[in-house]
Kinemage of the C-alpha trace (Angstrom):
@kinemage 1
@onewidth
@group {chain A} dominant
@subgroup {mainchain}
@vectorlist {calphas} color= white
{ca unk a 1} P 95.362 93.993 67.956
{ca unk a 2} L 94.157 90.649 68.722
{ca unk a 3} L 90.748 90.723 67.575
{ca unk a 4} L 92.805 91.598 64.281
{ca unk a 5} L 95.647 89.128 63.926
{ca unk a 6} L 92.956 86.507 64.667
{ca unk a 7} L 91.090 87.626 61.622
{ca unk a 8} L 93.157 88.070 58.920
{ca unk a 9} L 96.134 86.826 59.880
{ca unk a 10} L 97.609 83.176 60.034
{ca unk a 11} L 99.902 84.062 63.242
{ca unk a 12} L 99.779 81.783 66.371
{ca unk a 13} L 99.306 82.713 69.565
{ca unk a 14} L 103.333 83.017 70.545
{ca unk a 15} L 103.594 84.577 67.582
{ca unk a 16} L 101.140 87.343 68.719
{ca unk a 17} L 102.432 87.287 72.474
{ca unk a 18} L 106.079 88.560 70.232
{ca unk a 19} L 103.649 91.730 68.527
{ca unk a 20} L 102.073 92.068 72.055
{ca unk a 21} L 105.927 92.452 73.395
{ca unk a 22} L 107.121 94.570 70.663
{ca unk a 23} L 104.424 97.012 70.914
{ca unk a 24} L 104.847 97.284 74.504
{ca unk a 25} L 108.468 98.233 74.176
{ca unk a 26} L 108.256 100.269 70.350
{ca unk a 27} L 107.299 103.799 71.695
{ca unk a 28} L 111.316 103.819 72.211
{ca unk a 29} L 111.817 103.168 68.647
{ca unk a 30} L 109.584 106.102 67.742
{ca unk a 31} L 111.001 108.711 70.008
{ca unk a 32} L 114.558 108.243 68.876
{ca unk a 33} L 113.482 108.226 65.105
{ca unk a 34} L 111.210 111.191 65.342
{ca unk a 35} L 109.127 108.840 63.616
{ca unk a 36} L 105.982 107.422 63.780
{ca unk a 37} L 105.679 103.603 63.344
{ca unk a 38} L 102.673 101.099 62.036
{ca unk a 39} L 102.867 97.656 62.487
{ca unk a 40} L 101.741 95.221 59.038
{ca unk a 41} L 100.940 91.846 59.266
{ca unk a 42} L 100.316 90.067 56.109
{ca unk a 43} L 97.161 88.321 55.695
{ca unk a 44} L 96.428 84.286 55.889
{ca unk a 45} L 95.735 84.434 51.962
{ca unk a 46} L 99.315 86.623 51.614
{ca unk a 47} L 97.659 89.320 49.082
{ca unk a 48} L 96.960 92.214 51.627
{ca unk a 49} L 98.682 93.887 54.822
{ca unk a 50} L 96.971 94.452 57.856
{ca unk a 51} L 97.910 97.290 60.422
{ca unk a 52} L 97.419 96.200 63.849
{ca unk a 53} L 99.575 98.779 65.951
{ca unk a 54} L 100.235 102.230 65.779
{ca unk a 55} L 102.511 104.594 67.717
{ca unk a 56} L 103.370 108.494 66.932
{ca unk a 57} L 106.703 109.742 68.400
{ca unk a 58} L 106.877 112.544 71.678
{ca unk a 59} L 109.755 113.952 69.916
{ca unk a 60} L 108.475 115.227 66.640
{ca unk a 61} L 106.398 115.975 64.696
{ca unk a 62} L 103.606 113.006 63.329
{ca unk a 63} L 103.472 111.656 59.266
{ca unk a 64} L 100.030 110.262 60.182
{ca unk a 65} L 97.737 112.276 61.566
{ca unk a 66} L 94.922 110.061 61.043
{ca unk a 67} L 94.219 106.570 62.672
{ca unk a 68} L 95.879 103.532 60.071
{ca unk a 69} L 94.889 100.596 62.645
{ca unk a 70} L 92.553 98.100 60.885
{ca unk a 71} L 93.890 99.557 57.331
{ca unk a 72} L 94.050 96.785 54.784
{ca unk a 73} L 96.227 97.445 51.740
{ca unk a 74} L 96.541 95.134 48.491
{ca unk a 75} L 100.345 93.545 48.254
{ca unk a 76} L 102.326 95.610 45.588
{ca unk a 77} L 100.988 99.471 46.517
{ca unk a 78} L 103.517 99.392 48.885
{ca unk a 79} L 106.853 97.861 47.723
{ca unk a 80} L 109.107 98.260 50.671
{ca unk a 81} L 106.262 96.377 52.601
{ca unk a 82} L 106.979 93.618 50.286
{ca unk a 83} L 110.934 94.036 50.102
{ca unk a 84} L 111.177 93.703 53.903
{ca unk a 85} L 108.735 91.110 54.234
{ca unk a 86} L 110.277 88.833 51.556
{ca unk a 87} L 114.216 89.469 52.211
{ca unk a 88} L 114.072 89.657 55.623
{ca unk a 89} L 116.321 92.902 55.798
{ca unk a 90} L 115.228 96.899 56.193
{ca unk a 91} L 114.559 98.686 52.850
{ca unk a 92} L 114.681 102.882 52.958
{ca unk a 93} L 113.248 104.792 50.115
{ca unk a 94} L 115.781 106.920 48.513
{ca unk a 95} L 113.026 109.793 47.582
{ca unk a 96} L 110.570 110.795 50.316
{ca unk a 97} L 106.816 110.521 49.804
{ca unk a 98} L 104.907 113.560 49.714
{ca unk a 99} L 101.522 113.025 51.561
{ca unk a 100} L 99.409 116.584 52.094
{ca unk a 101} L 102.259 118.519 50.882
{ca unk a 102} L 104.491 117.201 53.883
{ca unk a 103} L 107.905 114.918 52.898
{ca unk a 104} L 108.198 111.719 54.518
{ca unk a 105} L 110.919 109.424 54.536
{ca unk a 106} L 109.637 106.143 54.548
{ca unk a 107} L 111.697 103.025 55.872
{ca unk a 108} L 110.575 99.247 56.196
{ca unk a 109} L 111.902 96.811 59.332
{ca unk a 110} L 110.903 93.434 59.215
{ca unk a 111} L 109.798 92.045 62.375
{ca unk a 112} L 111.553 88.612 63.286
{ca unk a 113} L 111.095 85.718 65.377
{ca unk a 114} L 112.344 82.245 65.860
{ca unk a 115} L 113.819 82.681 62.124
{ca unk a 116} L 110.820 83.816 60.591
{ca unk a 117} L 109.457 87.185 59.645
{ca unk a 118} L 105.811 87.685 61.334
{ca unk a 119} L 105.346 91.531 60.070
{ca unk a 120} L 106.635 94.629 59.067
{ca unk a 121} L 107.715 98.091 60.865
{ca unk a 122} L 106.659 101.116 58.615
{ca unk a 123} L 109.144 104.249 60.149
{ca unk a 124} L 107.628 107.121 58.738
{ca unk a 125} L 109.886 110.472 59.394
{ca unk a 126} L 107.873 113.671 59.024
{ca unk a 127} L 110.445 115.841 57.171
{ca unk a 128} L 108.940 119.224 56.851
{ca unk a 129} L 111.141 120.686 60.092
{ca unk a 130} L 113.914 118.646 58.935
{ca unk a 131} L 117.003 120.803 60.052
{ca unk a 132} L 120.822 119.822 60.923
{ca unk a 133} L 121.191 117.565 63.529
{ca unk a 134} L 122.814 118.080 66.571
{ca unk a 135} L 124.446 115.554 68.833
{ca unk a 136} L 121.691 114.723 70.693
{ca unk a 137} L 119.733 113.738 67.392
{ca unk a 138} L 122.335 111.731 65.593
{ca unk a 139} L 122.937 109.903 68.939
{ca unk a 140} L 118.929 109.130 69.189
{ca unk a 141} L 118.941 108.216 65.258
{ca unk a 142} L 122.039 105.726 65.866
{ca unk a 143} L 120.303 104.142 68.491
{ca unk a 144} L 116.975 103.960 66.807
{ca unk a 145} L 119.144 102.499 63.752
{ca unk a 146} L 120.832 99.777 65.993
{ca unk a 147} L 117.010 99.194 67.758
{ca unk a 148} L 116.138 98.399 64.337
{ca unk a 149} L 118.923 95.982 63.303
{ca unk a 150} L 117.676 94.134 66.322
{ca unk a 151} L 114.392 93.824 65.783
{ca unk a 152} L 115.102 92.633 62.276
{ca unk a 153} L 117.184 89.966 63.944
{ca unk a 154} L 114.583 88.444 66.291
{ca unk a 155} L 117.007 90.349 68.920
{ca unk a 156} L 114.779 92.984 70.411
{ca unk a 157} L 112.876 93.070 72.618
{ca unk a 158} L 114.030 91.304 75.552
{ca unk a 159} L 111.626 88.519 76.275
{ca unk a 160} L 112.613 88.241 79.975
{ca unk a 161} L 112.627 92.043 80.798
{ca unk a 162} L 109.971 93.628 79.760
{ca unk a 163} L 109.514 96.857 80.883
{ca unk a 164} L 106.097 98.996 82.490
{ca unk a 165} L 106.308 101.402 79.913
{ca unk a 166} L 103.831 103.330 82.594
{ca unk a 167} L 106.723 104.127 84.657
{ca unk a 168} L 110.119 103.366 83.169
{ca unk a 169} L 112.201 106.427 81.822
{ca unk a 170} L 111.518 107.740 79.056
{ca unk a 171} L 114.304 108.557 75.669
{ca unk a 172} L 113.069 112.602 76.615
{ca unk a 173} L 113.626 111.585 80.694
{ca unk a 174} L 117.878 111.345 80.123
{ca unk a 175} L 119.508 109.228 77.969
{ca unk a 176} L 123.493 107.975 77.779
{ca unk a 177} L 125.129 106.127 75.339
{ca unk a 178} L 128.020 103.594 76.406
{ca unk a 179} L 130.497 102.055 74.467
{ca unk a 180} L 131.376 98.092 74.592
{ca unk a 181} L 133.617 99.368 77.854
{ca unk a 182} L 130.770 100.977 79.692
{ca unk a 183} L 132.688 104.189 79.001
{ca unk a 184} L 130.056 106.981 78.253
{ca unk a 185} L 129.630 108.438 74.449
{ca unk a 186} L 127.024 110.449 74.802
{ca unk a 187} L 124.955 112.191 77.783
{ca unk a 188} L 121.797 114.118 76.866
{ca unk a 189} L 121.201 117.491 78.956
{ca unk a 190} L 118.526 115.664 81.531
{ca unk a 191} L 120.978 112.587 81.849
{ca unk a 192} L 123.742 115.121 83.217
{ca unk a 193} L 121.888 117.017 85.244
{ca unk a 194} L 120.301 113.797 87.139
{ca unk a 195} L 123.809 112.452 87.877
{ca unk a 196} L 125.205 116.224 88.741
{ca unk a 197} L 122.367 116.271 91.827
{ca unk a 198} L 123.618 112.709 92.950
{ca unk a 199} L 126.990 114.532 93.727
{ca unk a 200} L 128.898 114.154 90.089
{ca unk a 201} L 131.128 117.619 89.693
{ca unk a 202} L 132.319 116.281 86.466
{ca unk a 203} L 131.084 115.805 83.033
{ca unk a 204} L 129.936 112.355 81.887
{ca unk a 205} L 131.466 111.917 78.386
{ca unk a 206} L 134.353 109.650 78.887
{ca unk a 207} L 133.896 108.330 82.676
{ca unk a 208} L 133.362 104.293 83.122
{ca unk a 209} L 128.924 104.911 84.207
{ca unk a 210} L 129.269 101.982 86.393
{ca unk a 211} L 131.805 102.604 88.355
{ca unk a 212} L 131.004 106.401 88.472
{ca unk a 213} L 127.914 105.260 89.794
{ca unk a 214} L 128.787 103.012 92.738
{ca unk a 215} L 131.227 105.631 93.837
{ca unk a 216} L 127.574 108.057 93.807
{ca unk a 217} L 125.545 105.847 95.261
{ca unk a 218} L 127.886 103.565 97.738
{ca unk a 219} L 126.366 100.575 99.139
{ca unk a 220} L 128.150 97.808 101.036
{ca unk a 221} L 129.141 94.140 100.473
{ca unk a 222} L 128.715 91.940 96.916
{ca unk a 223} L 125.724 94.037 95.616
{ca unk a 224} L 128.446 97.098 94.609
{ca unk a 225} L 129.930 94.835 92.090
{ca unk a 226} L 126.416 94.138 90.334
{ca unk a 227} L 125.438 97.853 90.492
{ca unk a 228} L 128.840 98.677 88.335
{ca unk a 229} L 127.803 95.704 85.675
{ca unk a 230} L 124.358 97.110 86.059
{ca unk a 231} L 124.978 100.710 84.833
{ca unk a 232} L 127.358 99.571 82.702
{ca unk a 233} L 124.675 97.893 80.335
{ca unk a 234} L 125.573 94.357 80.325
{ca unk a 235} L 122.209 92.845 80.403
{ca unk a 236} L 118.731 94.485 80.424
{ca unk a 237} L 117.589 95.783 83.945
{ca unk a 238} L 115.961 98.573 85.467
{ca unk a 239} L 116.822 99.695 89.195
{ca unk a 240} L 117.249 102.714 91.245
{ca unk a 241} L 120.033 104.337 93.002
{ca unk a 242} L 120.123 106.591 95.615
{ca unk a 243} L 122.812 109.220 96.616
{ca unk a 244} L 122.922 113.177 97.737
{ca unk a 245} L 119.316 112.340 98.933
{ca unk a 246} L 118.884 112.201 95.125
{ca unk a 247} L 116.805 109.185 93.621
{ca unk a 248} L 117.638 107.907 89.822
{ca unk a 249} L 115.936 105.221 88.366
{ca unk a 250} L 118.148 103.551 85.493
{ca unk a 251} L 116.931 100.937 82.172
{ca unk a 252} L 119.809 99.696 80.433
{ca unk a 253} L 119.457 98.256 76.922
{ca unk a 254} L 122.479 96.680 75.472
{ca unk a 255} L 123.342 96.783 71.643
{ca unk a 256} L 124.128 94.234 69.031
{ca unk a 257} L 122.783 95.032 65.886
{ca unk a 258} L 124.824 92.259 64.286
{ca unk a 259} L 125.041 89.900 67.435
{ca unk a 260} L 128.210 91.444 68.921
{ca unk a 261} L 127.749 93.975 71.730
{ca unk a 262} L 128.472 97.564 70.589
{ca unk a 263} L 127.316 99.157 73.723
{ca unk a 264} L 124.550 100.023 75.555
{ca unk a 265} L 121.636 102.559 75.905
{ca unk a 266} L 120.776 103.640 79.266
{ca unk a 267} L 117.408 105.554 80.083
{ca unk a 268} L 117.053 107.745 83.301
{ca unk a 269} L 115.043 110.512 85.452
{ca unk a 270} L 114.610 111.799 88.676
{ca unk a 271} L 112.402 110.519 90.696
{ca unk a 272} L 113.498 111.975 93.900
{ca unk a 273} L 110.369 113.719 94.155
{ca unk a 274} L 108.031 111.104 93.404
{ca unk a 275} L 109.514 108.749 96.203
{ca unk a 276} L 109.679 111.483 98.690
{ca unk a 277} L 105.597 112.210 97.758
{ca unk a 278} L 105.131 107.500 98.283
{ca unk a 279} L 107.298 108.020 101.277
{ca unk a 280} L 104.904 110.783 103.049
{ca unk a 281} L 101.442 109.122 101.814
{ca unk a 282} L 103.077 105.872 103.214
{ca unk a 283} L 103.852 107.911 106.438
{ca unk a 284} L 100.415 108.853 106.466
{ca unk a 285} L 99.025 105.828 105.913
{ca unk a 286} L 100.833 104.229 108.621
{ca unk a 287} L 99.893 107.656 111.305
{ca unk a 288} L 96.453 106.643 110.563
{ca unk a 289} L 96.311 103.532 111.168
{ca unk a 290} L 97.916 103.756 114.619
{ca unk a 291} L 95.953 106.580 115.527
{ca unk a 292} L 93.161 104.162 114.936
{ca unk a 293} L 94.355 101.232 116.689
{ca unk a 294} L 94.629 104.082 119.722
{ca unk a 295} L 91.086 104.695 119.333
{ca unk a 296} L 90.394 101.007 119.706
{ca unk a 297} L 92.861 100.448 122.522
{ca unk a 298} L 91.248 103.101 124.470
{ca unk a 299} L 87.514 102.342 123.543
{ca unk a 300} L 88.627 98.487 125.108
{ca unk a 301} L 90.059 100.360 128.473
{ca unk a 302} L 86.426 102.060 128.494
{ca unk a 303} L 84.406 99.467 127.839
{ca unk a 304} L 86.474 97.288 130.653
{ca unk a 305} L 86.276 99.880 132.756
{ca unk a 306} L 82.442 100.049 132.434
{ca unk a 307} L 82.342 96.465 132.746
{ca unk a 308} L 83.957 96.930 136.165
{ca unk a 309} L 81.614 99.394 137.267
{ca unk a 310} L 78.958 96.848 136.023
{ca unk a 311} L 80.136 94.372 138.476
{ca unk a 312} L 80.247 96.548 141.859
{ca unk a 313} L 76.301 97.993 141.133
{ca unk a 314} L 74.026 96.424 143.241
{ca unk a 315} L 70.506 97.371 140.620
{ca unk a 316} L 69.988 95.212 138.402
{ca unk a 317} L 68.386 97.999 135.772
{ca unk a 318} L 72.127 100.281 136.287
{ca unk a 319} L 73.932 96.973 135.398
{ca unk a 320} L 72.123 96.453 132.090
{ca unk a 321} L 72.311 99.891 131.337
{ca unk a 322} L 76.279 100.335 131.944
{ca unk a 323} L 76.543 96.916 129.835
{ca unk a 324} L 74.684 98.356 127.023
{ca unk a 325} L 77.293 101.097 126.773
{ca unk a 326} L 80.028 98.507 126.659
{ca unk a 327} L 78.115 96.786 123.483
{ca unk a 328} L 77.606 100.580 121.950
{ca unk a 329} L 81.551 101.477 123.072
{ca unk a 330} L 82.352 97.818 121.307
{ca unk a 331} L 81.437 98.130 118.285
{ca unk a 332} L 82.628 101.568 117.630
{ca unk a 333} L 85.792 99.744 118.626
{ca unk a 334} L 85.316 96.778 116.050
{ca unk a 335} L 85.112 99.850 113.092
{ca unk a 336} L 88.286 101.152 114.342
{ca unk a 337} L 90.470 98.127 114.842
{ca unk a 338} L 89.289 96.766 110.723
{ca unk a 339} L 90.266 100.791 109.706
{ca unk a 340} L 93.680 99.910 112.023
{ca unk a 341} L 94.228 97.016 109.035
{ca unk a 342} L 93.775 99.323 106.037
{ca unk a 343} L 95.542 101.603 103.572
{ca unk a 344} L 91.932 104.180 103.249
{ca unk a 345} L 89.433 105.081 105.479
{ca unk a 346} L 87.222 101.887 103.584
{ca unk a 347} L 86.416 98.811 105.346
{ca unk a 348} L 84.905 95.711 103.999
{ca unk a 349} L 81.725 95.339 106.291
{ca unk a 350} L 80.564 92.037 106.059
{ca unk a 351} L 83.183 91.061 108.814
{ca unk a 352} L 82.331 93.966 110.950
{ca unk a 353} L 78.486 92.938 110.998
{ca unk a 354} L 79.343 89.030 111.983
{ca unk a 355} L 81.151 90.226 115.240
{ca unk a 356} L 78.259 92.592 115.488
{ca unk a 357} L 76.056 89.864 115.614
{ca unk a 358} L 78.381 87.028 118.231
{ca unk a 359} L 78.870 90.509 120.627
{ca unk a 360} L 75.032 91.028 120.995
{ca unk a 361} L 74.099 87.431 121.404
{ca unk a 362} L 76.182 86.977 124.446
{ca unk a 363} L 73.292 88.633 125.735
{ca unk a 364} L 71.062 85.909 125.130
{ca unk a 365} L 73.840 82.658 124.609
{ca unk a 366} L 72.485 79.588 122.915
{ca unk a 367} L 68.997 80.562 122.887
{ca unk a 368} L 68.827 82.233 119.808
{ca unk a 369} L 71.014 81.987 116.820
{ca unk a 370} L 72.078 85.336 114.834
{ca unk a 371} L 73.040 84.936 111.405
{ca unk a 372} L 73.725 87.283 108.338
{ca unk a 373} L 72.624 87.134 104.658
{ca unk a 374} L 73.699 88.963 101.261
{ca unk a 375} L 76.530 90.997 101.963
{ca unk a 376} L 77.129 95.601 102.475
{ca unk a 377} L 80.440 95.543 100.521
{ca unk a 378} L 82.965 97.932 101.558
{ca unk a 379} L 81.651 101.243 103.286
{ca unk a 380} L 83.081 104.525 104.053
{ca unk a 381} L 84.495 104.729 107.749
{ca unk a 382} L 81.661 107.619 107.792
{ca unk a 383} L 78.991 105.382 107.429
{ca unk a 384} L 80.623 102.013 109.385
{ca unk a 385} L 80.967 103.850 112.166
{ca unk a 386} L 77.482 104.901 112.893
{ca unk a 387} L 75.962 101.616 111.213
{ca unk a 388} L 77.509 99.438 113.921
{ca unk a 389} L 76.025 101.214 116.116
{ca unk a 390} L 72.722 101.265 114.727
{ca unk a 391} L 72.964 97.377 114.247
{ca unk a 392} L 74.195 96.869 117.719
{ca unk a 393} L 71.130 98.664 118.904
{ca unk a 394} L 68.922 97.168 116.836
{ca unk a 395} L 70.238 93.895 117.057
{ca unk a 396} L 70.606 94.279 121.250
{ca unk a 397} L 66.506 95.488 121.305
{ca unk a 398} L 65.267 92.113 119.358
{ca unk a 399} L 67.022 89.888 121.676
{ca unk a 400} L 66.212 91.776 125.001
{ca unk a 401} L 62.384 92.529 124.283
{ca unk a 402} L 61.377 90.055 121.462
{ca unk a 403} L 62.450 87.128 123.022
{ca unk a 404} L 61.042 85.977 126.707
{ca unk a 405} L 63.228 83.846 129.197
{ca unk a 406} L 64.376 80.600 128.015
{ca unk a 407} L 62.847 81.153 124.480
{ca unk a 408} L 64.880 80.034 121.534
{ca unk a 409} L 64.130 82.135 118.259
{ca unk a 410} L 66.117 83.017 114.829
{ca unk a 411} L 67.392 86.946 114.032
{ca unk a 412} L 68.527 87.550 110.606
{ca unk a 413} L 70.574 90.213 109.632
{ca unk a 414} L 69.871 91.117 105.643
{ca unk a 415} L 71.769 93.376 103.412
{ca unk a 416} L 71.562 94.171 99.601
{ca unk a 417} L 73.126 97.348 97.735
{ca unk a 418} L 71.193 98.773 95.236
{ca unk a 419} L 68.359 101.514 94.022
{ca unk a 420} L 65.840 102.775 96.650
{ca unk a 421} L 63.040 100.701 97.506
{ca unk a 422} L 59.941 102.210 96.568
{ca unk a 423} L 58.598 103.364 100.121
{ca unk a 424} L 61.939 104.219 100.523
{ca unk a 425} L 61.563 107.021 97.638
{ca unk a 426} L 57.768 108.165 98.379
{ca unk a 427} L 59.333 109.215 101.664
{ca unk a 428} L 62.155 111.039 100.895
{ca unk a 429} L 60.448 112.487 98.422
{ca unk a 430} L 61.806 115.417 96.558
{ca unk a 431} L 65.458 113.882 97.222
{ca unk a 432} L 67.359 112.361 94.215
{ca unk a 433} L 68.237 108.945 93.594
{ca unk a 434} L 71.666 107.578 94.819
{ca unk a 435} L 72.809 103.929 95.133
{ca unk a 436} L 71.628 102.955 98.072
{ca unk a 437} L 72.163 99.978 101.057
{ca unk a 438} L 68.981 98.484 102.354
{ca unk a 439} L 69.628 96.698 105.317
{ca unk a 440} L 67.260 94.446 107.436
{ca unk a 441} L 67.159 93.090 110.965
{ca unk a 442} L 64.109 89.971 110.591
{ca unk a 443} L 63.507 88.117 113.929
{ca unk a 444} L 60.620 85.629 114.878
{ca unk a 445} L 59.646 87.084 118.259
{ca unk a 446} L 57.076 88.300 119.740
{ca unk a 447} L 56.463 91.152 117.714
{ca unk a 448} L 55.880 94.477 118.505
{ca unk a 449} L 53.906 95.385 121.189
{ca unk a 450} L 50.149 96.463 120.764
{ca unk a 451} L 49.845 100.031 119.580
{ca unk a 452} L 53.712 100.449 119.479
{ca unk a 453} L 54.294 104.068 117.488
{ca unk a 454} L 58.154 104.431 116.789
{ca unk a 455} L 57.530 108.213 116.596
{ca unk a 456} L 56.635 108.113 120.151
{ca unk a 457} L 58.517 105.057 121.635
{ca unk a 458} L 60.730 106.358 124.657
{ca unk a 459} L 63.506 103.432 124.306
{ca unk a 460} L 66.869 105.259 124.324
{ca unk a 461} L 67.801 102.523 121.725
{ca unk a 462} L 65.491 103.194 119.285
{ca unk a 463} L 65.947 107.183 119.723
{ca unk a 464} L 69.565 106.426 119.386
{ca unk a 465} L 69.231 104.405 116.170
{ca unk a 466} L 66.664 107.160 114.689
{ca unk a 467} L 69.084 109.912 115.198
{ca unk a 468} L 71.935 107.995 113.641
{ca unk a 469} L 69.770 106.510 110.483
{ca unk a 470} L 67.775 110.057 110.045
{ca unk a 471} L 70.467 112.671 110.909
{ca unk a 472} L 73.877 111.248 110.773
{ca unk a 473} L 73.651 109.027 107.011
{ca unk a 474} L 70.445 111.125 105.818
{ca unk a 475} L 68.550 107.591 105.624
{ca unk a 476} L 65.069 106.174 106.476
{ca unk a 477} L 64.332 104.086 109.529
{ca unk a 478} L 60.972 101.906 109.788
{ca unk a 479} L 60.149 99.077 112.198
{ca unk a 480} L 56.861 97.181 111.291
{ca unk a 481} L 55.327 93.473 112.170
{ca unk a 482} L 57.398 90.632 109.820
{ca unk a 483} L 55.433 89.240 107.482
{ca unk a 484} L 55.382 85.703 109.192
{ca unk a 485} L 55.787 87.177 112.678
{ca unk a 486} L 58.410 88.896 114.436
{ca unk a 487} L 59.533 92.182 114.056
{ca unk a 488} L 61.453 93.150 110.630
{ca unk a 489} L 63.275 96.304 110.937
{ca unk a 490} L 64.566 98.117 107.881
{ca unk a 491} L 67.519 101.134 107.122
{ca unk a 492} L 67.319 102.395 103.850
{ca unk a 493} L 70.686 104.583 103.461
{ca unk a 494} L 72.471 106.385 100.894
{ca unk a 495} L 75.881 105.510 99.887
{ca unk a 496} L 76.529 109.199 98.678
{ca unk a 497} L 76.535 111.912 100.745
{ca unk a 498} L 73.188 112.830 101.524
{ca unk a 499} L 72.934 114.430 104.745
{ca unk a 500} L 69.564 116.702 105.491
């Protein structure tokens, strides 16, 4: 609609923020006409019509079965266009128009704002199934009539309220008609039912709906008082009530056609199951998370423990080895306590990989700096969990064996999402190709030593790190000289499942 009303149109940009409104809220309109409706906006040079917006009505049959957005149509073919447009007022044909042997009544609203028409409403009533109305028709076609009056007004829609039209009620949802006294007209066959299963033994027609309601759905203090003016349409609002362990959500739209108040539409439905369905997902949610703030409570106790035992062993090769398993217990514990935070089993790793990187250079402090560059994104707890690991080890090797005492050196963690590398591909051959993270661990050691063979090495680290990479995220594992010194170790993982 914009790209259009910029084109051929001479509207300004509040004027099109008023079409933007009125399309969001016109799907009303068109269920309690049975009619479908297309928007025309006149052109900057005034000798065409434009339609920007379209909308076809859930409760009957469509006039237009094909798409009239972007339509351009000379002024005169269409008289009431030009009747609306230039007197400001809502023209209806007296004879219908016969388009592929279907009748159509054809009515024209002019579209007001700020005292000046911007457009015009083309209702468009299929009348082939045309039949006598019952009450719960001539109550939708009085509202839709009074809708219109206000639109051709400049009174509707509400500028302040608008509503999500992806979950208010709906006209099909329940619908009740109010008086000027907030005394009930009309109550469709959904509208009654709702307010039976909050607890209402009675029928509707003739009760005050505010007052009915508080008594339903009985809350305390000054808020009782704003829930009877609430259901009693005096202004535009949408809430929710809750009685009989029955939930109703409620959008009241007062009426005045003519600027006095007439009454007041009021659209509801059950959504008792819906909340109950948010209130167990948020249940889960919230079971998760603790159960994995557990997990990271109790990994802590383990790796304190550990660190305990560290402290009473007298061998110096038992102490390292019991505070490698606090590192490895750690940052399991660091994946946990970021999924603790979270609404999904996703976490953002970047933040995970920077603690990563201060735990394991307590090892060495001062002497060589750890840093990261380009960033993993958010990963699957399924694949966080093991990567930690893998970086810990990883990470933990380069400082203990490429670095001797007292020397100062540089490891660089690297990370970049993407397609396989090459190498990556010729050696998973035969496997398809899946968005992948390439991650690498650059330091400027020593290097590897001479004829080092990683299929052969007997480092639990490195067998550790294999089994993880290889078997547990069905990824590729290589450690080879850097290019300007050092070692440069590189994971090339699949963000799909791709297990062997």
């Amino acid at each position: 609609m914009n790209d259009l009303v910029r084109q051929h149109t001479a509207l300004g940009e509040a004027d099109l923020d008023w079409l933007h409104l009125l399309v969001s809220e016109w799907q009303l309109l068109s269920d309690l006409s049975f009619a479908d409706l297309v928007l025309w906006v006149p052109t900057s040079d005034g000798t065409r019509y434009v339609s920007v917006a379209q909308m076809r009505p859930n409760t009957g049959p469509t006039s237009h079965q094909d798409d009239m957005i972007g339509h351009l149509v000379p002024r005169g073919r269409r008289p009431l266009l030009d009747s609306a447009l230039d007197g400001g007022r809502i023209v209806r044909e007296g004879d219908p128009e016969w388009r592929e042997e279907v009748p159509v009544r054809v009515e024209s609203i002019p579209v007001r704002r700020a005292g000046r028409v911007l457009g015009v409403i083309a209702r468009n009533t299929n009348l082939l199934t045309v039949r006598t109305p019952s009450r719960l028709e001539l109550t939708y076609l009085q509202s839709a009539s009074d809708l219109a009056q206000m639109i051709a007004a400049g009174a509707f829609p509400f500028v302040d309220q608008q509503a999500d039209t992806d979950v208010s009620p709906r006209v099909g949802d329940g619908l009740i008609r109010l008086d000027a006294d907030g005394l009930v007209q009309y109550a469709s066959p959904n509208a009654l039912s709702a307010y039976h299963r909050l607890g209402l033994a009675a029928d509707l027609v003739g009760l005050h709906l505010g007052r009915t309601t508080a008594q339903l759905a009985p809350v305390r203090g000054p808020v009782d008082e704003s829930l009877v003016k609430l259901a009693s349409g005096w202004a535009p609002r949408e809430t929710e009530i809750e009685g009989n362990e029955c939930v109703i959500q409620l959008r009241t739209i007062p009426l005045n056609p003519k600027g006095n108040r007439i009454g007041s539409l009021v659209l509801l439905r059950d959504v008792t199951e819906l909340r109950r369905r948010e209130r167990e997902l948020l249940t889960k949610d919230a079971t998760i998370r603790e159960i994995h703030h557990r997990v990271k409570n109790n990994l802590q106790t383990v790796a304190a423990l550990l660190r305990l035992q560290a402290r009473r062993i007298d061998s110096q090769r038992g102490r390292e080895a019991l505070e490698e398993a606090v590192r490895r217990v750690g940052s399991i514990a660091i994946v946990h306590e970021t999924l603790s935070q979270n609404l999904d089993e996703r976490v953002e790793f970047d933040a995970i990989a920077d603690r990563v990187l201060a735990m394991v250079a307590e090892i060495s402090p001062g002497r060589v700096e750890g840093r990261r560059s380009g960033s993993f994104g958010i990963l699957d707890a399924e694949v966080a969990t093991p990567l930690s690991m893998v970086l810990t080890e990883v990470l933990q090797n380069a400082l203990e064996h490429g670095f001797g005492p007292g020397e100062q050196g540089a490891v660089e963690v690297g990370a970049v999402r993407g397609a396989s590398s090459s190498a990556a591909h010729s050696a998973h051959s035969g496997r398809s190709s899946h968005p992948r993270l390439i991650v690498t661990v650059q330091d400027n050691g020593k290097g590897l030593p001479e004829g080092f063979d990683l299929e052969r090495t007997s480092s639990l680290g490195l067998q550790i790190v294999r089994t993880l990479v290889e078997g547990e995220l069905g990824g590729l594992f290589t450690m080879a000289p850097g290019e300007d010194g050092g070692t440069r170790v590189t994971f090339d993982i699949p963000l799909t499942s791709e297990k062997r």
